[in-house]
N, C-alpha and C positions, 0 to 999 in steps of 0.2 A: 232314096229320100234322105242319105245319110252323105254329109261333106264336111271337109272341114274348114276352118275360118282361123285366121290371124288375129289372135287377141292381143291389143298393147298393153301395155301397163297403165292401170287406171288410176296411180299416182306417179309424181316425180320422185316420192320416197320408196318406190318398191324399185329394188334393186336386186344386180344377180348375187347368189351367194348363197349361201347357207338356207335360207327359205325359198330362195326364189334359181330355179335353174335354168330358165331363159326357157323354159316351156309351154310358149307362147300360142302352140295350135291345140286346137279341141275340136272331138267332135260336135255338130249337130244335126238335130233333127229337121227336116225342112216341109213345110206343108203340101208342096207339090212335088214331083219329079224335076229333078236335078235336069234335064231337058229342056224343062221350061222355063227354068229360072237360074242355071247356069250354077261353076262350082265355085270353093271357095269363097272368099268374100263380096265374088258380085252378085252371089244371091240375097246378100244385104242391101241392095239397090233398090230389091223392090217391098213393097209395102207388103206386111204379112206374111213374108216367106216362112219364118221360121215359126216351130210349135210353141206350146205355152202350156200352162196346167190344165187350159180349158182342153185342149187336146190329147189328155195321158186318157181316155176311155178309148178314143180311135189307135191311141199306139196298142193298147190292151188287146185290141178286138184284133188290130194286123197282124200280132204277136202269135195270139191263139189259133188263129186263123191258117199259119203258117209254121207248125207244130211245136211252138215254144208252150208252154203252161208255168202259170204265175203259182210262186213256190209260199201265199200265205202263211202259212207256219214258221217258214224261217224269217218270213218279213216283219213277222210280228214280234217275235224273237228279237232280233235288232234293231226295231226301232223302239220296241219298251224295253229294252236291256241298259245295262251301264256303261257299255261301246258308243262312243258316239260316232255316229253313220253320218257323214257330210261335214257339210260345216266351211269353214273359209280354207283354202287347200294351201297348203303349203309346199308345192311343186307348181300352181301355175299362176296365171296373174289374172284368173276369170274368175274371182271372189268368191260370192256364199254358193254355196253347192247342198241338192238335199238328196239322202237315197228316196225311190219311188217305190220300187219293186226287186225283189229278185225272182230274177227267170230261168227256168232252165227249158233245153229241148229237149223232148220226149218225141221217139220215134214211134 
């Protein structure tokens, strides 16, 4: 459920250099299997492919489900700390970004 997609630049003034290093793929998450909806950018074809915040409980539960456990304490930790976690990136040209979680796997 995990592809990646070619992101353009979402101005004519983001250019390579210094902030921007033509880092132009990202992952995403996809609602269905990659199967059904195919990879890269033509899973953008279809309506609804990709997750959204309303969908971060079903990533939680695939997560746990699948022997990852969500690390609270350190989540909490950085996101009320003075680090700021996310924010608009300055390596690619897919704008505001927020952390969710941190996961680790436990066996």
């Amino acid at each position: 459920m995990v592809t990646t997609i070619n992101l353009p630049k979402l101005s004519p003034f983001q250019e390579p250099g210094a902030m921007f290093d033509m880092m132009t793929c990202t992952y995403i998450l996809l609602r269905y299997p990659v199967s059904k909806v195919g990879t890269g950018n033509s899973a953008l074809k279809h309506n609804n492919t990709l997750m959204c915040a309303d969908d971060i409980p079903s990533v939680f539960g695939y997560l746990q489900s699948n022997g990852y456990k969500i690390d609270s304490s350190t989540t909490s930790m950085l996101q009320d700390g003075r680090v700021l976690i996310g924010g608009v990136s300055d390596k690619r040209y897919s704008g505001n970004r927020r952390m969710i979680a941190m996961i680790q796997y436990s066996n």
